[in-house]
N, C-alpha and C positions, 0 to 999 in steps of 0.2 A: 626529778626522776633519776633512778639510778640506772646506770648500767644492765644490772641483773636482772630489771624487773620486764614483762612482759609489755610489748607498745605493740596498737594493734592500729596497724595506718592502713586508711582506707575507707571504705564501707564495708561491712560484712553481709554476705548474699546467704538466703538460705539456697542448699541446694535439692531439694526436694519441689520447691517452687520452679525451679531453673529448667531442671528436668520435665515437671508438669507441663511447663509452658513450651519446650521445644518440641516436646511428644504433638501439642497440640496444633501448633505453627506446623509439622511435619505432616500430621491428618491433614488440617487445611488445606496445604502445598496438593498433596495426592489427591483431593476431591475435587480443588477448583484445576488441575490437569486432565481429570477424568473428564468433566464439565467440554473443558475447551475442545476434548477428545470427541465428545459427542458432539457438540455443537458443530465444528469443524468438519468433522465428517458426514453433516447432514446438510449445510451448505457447500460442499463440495459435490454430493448426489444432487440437489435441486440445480445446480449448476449447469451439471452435465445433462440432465434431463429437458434443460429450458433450452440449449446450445441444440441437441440430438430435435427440437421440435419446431426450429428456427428454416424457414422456408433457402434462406441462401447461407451459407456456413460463415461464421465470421473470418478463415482466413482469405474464403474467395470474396466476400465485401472488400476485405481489406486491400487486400489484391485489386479490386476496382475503382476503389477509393482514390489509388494510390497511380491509376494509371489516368483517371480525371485532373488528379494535381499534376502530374509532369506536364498535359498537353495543355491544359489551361496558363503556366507557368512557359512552354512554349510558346503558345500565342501570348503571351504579355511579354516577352522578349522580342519577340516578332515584333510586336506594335511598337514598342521602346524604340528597338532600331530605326522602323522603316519611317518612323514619322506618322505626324497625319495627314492624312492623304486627303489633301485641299483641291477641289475640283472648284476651276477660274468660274463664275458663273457671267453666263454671256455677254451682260452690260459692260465687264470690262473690271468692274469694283472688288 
């Protein structure tokens, strides 16, 4: 090969193909956004609807949940400390 002549390195793409397919990738993109748009916003309502129908509100549960753990967590520090409390029995043993 000479110099002058034309060398075509690489692969050559058509771009009508290239174009088709990013149009198509780009619908895709916007229908499965739409998708998660709907979906998301319908488990979001079922959410709030099952929360609003819920006898004690999850942050006052949480709230009581949380005042069981500190006094439980109290009395097991309690108990750590104080020992077990061994009462002698009469015989002496």
């Amino acid at each position: 090969m000479s110099n002058g002549e034309n060398r075509r390195n690489g692969p050559q793409f058509s771009t009508a193909a290239l174009i088709t397919s990013a149009a198509m990738v780009g619908a895709g993109t916007l229908i499965a956004l739409a998708g998660l748009a709907i979906g998301g916003g319908h488990l979001l309502s079922a959410t709030r609807q099952w929360i609003n129908e819920m006898e004690v509100p999850p942050s006052e549960l949480a709230r009581l949940k949380l005042t069981q753990a500190r006094t439980a967590m109290a009395a097991g520090a309690a108990a750590w400390q104080d020992g077990p409390r061994v009462v002698p029995s009469p015989s002496g043993r």
